[in-house]
C-alpha positions as CSV (number, residue, x, y, z in Angstrom):
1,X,-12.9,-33.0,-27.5
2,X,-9.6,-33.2,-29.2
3,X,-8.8,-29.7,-28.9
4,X,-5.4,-28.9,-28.8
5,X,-5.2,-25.7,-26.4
6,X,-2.2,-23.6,-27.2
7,X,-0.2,-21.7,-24.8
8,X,-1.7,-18.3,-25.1
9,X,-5.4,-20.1,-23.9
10,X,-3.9,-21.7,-20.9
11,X,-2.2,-19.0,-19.4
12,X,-5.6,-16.5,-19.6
13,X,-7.1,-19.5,-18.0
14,X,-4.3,-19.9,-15.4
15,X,-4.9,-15.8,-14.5
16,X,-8.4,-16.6,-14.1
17,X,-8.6,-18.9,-12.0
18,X,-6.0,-17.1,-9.7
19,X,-8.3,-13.9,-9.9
20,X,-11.5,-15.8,-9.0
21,X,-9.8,-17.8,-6.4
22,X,-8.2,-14.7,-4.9
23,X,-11.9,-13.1,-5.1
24,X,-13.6,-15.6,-3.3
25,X,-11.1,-16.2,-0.6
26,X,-11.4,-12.4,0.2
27,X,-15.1,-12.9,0.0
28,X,-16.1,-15.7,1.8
29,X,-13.9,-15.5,4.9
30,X,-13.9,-11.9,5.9
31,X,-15.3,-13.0,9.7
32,X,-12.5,-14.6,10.1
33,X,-10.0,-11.6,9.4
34,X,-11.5,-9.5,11.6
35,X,-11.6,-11.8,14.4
36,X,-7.6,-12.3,14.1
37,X,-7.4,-8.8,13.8
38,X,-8.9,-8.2,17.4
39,X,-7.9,-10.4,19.6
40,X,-10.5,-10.6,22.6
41,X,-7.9,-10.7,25.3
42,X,-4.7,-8.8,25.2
43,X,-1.0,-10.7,24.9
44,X,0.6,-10.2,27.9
45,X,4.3,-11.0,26.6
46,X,3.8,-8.2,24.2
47,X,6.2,-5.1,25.0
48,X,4.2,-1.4,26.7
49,X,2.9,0.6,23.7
50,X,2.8,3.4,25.5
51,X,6.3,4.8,24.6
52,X,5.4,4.2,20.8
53,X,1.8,6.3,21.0
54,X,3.3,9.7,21.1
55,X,6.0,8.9,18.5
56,X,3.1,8.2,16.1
57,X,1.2,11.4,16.9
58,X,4.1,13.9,16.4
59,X,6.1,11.7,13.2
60,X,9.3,11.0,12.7
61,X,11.5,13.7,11.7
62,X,12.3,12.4,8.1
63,X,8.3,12.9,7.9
64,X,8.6,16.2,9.7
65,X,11.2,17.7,7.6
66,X,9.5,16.3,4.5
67,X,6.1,17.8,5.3
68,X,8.0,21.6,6.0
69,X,10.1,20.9,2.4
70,X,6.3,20.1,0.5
71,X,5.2,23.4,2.3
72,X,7.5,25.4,1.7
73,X,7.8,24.7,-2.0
74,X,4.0,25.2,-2.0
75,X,4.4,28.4,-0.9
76,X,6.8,29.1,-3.5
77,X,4.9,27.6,-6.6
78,X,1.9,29.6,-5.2
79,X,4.1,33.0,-5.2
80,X,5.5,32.3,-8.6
81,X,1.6,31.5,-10.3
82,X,0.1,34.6,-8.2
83,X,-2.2,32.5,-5.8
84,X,-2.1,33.4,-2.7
85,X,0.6,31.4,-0.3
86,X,-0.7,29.2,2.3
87,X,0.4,29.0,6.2
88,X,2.5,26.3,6.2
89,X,0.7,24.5,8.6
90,X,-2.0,24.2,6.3
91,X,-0.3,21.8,4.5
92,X,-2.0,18.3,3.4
93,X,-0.6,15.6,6.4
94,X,1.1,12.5,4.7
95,X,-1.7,9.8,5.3
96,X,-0.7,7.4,8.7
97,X,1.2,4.2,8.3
């Protein structure tokens, strides 16, 4: 086999390979993932989160002021096309980070 194999051929190969290793590493140790995930007994340097849980549940006020600007304008689009306006607390929430 005396094949010459141009450059074109051995990078689609390259991106293979990379796509099936990436597959198979993601499949055959997802056990493991989930146990680093969860550690069974808590760090006890780590700082209190209990200061942080309340900041999370109420947003920042970048998101706060973004989510009142998105309803706000829904409200006018929905005005302007003759649909009915909705409370702007009905608003979709900006998924959780």
């Amino acid at each position: 086999m005396s094949e010459n194999v141009s450059r074109r051929k051995m990078l689609s190969l390259l991106g293979l390979g990379a796509t099936l290793g990436f597959t198979l590493s993601g499949v055959l140790e997802p056990e493991a993932e989930a146990q680093e995930a969860a550690p069974a007994t808590p760090n006890p340097t780590a700082p209190a989160t209990g200061s942080a849980a309340p900041a999370q549940a109420t947003g920042t006020r970048g998101r706060n002021r973004r989510t009142s600007r998105r309803a706000t304008r829904h409200q006018r689009r929905a005005a302007r096309h003759g649909h009915p306006a909705a409370p702007a607390t009905a608003a979709p929430a900006a998924p959780a980070q």
